[in-house]
VMD Tcl script that draws the C-alpha trace (Angstrom):
set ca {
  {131.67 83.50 118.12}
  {131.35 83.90 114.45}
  {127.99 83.52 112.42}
  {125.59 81.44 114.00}
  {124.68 79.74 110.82}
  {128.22 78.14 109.76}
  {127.48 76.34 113.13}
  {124.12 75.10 111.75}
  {122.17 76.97 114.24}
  {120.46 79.38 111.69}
  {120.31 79.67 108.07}
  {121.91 82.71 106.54}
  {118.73 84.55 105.80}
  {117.39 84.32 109.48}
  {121.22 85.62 110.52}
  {120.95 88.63 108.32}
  {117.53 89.60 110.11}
  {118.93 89.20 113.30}
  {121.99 91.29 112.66}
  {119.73 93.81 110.99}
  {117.37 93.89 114.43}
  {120.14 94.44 116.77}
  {121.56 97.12 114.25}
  {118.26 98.83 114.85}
  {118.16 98.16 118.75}
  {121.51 99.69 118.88}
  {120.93 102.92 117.18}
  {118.07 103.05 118.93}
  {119.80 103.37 122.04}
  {121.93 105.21 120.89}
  {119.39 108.04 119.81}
  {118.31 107.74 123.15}
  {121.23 108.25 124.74}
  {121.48 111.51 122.60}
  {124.38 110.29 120.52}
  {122.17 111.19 117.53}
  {122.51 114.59 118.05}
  {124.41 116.47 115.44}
  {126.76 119.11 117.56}
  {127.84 115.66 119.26}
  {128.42 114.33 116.23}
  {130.66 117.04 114.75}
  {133.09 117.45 117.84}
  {134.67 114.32 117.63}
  {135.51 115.74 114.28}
  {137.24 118.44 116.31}
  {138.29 116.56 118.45}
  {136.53 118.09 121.85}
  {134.20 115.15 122.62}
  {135.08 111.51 122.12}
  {132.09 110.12 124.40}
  {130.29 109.04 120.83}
  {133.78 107.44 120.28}
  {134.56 105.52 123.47}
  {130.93 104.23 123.25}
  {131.29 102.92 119.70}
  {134.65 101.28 120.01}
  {133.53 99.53 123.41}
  {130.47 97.97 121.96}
  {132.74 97.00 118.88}
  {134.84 95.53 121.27}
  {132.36 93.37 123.12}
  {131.27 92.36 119.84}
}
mol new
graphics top color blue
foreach p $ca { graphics top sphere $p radius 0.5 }
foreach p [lrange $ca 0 end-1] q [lrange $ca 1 end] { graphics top cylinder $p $q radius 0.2 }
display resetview
């Protein structure tokens, strides 16, 4: 969709707040979902648990 403010919908400061609240929402959620914790964290470095992963790159994806 692109930014919402080359479309004249927002201006660039209200665009960066918004990005910066759904940042927050998101990682919220994600702490919630317990994808904060660190021994989650580490195993996708070695490589037993890519749940953290698969989460990540499907909300990338949607996007």
């Amino acid at each position: 969709m692109g930014p919402l403010y080359k479309f004249g919908w927002f201006d660039f400061a209200y665009s960066l707040q918004l990005a910066g609240l759904i940042g927050v929402l998101f990682g919220f959620l994600l702490e919630r979902a317990g994808f904060g914790n660190a021994k989650k964290l580490v195993s996708i470095f070695y490589l037993r648990d890519f749940a953290v992963l698969k989460v990540m790159l499907r909300r990338s994806w949607y996007a």
